[in-house]
N, C-alpha and C positions, 0 to 999 in steps of 0.2 A: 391240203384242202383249199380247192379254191371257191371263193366267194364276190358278189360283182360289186364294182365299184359303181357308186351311185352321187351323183350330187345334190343340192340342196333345195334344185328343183325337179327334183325327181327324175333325173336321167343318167342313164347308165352310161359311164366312162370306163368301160373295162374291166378287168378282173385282180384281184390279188391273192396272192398265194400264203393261208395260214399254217407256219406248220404245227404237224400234227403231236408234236410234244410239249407244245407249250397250248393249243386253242382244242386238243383233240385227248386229253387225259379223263377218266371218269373222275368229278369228282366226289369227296367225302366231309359228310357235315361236322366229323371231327378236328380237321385240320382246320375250317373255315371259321368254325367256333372257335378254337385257339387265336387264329389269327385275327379277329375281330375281337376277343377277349381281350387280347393285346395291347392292341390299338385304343380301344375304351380306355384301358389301365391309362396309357401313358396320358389321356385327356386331363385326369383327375388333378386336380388342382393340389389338393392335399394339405388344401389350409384350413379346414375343422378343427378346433381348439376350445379345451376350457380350463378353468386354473383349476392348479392342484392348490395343498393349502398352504404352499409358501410362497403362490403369487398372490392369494386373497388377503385385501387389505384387512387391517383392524387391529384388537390390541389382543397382547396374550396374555390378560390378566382374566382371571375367572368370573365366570357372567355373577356369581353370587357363592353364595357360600357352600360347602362341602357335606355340613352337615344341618339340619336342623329347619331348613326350609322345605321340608315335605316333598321336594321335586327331587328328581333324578340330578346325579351330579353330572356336571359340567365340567367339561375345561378349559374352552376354549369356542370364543364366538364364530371362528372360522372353520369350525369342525364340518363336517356335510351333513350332520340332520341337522343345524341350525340356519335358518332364514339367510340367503345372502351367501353361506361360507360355500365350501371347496365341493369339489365333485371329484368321486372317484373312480378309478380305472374309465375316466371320455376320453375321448378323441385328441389323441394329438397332432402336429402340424407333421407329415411323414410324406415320401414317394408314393402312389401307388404302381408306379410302374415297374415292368421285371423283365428278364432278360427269355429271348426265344429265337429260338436258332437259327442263322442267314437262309439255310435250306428250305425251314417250314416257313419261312414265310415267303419266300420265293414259290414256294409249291401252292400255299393258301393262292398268292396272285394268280398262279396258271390255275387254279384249279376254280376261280372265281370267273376268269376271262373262258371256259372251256363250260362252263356252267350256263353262261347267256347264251353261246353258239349252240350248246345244245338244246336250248330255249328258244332257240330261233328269236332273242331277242339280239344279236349283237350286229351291228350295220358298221360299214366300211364307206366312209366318203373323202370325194379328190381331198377338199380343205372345208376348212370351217372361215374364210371370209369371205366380208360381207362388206357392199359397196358405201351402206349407208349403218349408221348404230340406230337404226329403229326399230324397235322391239314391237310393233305391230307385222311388221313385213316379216320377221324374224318368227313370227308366233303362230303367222298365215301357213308359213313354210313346214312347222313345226305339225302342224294341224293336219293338215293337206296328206304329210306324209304317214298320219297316223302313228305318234311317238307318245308314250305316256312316259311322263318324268324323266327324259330324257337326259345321261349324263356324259356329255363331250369331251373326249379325251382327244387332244392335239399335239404337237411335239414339243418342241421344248419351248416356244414362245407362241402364247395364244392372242389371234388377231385381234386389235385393242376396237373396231368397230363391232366384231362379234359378241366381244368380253359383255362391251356395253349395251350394247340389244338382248345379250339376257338373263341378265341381273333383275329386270323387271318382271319377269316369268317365273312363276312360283313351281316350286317340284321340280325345276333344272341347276343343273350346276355345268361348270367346264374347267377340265384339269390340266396344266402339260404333264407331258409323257412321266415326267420323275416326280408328277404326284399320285399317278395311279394306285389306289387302293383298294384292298379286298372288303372293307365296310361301305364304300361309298360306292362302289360295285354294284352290291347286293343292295343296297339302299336303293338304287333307280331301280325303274324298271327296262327301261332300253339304254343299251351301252350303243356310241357310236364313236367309232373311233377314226380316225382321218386316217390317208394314207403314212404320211409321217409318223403318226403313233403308233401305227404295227410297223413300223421300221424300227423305232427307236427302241417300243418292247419286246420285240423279237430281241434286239441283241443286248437287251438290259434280261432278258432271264435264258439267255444261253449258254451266260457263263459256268 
């Protein structure tokens, strides 16, 4: 499949050729949901905690006596229906993250980049630098060409004037090639990807 190559002012340099195994698969919302399940998982910090009742301070002498004080007996002030004590079966400090196979997430990626082409939202340009880091000029460009939440994926080093012009531009992000992901994908609504970044994802999912 080919598609034209366009630059940043909106002029076509050509064409490039997507192949059809990796930008041309149907894809499916089970795999994308796995794979973006995934990815949340490994985000999680996993430090929600609270004490059990042999990290709650206090003493383990009995609040009062056993018998004869008309209340319900006690044994201990750090127990969990007492003010202050233990809590039981919360949160411990744990991974959330788990293991999911090199293939399906290799397929979640083709099947997230095969998703905007067939959204006709995926755009192909020479590069993403930029003469000056001003993110008005950057924003004109962005405008002009009709991008909403645009997310720029480049090759393995992204041009540090570009980086800087759009940072200030809410709803864009920009990736190299070997951060491309299927949440942040689907997260934008226009994928743009540089020449170098279908070189470099062509042969990072051909193997």
């Amino acid at each position: 499949m080919k598609v034209d190559v366009i630059t940043l002012d909106n002029k076509v340099q050509g064409q490039v050729e997507l192949p059809k195994e990796i930008f041309g698969i149907t894809p499916r919302k089970d795999i994308l949901f796995r794979v973006v399940n995934w990815q949340l998982a490994k985000r999680r910090a996993g430090t929600h905690s609270t004490k059990v009742i042999s990290e709650v301070s206090g003493t383990t002498k009995k609040p009062f006596s056993q018998k004869g004080t008309g209340r319900a007996r006690q044994g201990s002030l750090r127990s969990p229906q007492m003010r202050g004590g233990a809590t039981i079966f919360g949160p411990v400090v744990r991974e959330h993250g788990f293991s999911l196979l090199k293939k399906v997430r290799a397929l979640g990626l083709k099947m997230a980049l095969s998703s905007k082409l067939e959204d006709k939202k995926l755009v192909v340009i020479d590069t993403e630098k930029c003469a000056t880091p001003k993110t008005k000029d950057l924003k004109t460009k962005i405008d002009v060409l009709g991008w909403k939440k645009p997310l720029f994926i480049g090759g393995e080093v992204l041009d540090g004037n570009f980086v800087l012009a759009l940072k200030n531009i809410i709803n864009t992000d920009a990736l190299p090639s070997q951060g491309a992901n299927v949440y942040d994908i689907l997260k934008h609504d226009t994928l743009v990807l540089t020449k170098d970044a279908v070189e470099k994802l062509t042969k990072r999912l051909s193997k």
